[in-house]
N, C-alpha and C positions, 0 to 999 in steps of 0.2 A: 504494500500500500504506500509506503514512503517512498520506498524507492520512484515508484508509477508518479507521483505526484515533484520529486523533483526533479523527473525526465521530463516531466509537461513543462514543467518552470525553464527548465532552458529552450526547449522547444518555445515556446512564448517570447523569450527574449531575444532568440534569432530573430524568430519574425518580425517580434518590433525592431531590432536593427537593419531590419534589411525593410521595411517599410521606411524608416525614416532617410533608408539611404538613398530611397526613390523619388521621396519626398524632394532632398535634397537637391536631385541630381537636376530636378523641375524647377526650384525656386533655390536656387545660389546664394539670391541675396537674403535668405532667409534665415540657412542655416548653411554650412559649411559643409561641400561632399567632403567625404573621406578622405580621397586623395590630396584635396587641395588642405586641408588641416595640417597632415601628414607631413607634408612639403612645408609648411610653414613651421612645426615644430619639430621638424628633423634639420633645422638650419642652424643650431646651434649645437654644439662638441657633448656639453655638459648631458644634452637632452639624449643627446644618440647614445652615450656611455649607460644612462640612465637605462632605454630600452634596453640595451642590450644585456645589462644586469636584470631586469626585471623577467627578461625571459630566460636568459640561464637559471633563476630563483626558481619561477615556473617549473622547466624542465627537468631542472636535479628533484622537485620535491614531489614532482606527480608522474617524471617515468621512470626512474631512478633509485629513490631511496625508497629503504623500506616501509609500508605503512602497516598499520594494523590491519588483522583482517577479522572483519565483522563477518558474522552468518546473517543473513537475512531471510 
């Protein structure tokens, strides 16, 4: 039952992110596509160091290390 319900929840929030990406890609001036955000906050050293830390963090702790394992 939990598990079901937070597979909806991501499922949910793709969609709302790829709804708003569409939204975006319609009206510019509104809200900012993806890419052009991306471009604007990948212009600075500090910030690319940043992502790139923040997805090795990601990657070591969710393909990598060990976690608990629950029975469901």
């Amino acid at each position: 039952m939990i598990r079901s319900i937070v597979v909806l929840g991501y499922i949910v929030i793709v969609l709302v992110a790829i709804g708003v990406e569409m939204y975006a890609q319609r009206r510019p001036f509104v809200i900012a596509p993806l890419g052009d955000m991306l471009d604007r906050v990948m212009q600075s050293r500090t910030t690319r160091v940043g992502v790139i830390a923040a997805w090795w963090w990601f990657g070591w702790h969710f393909a990598f290390a060990d976690t608990v394992q629950i029975e469901l």
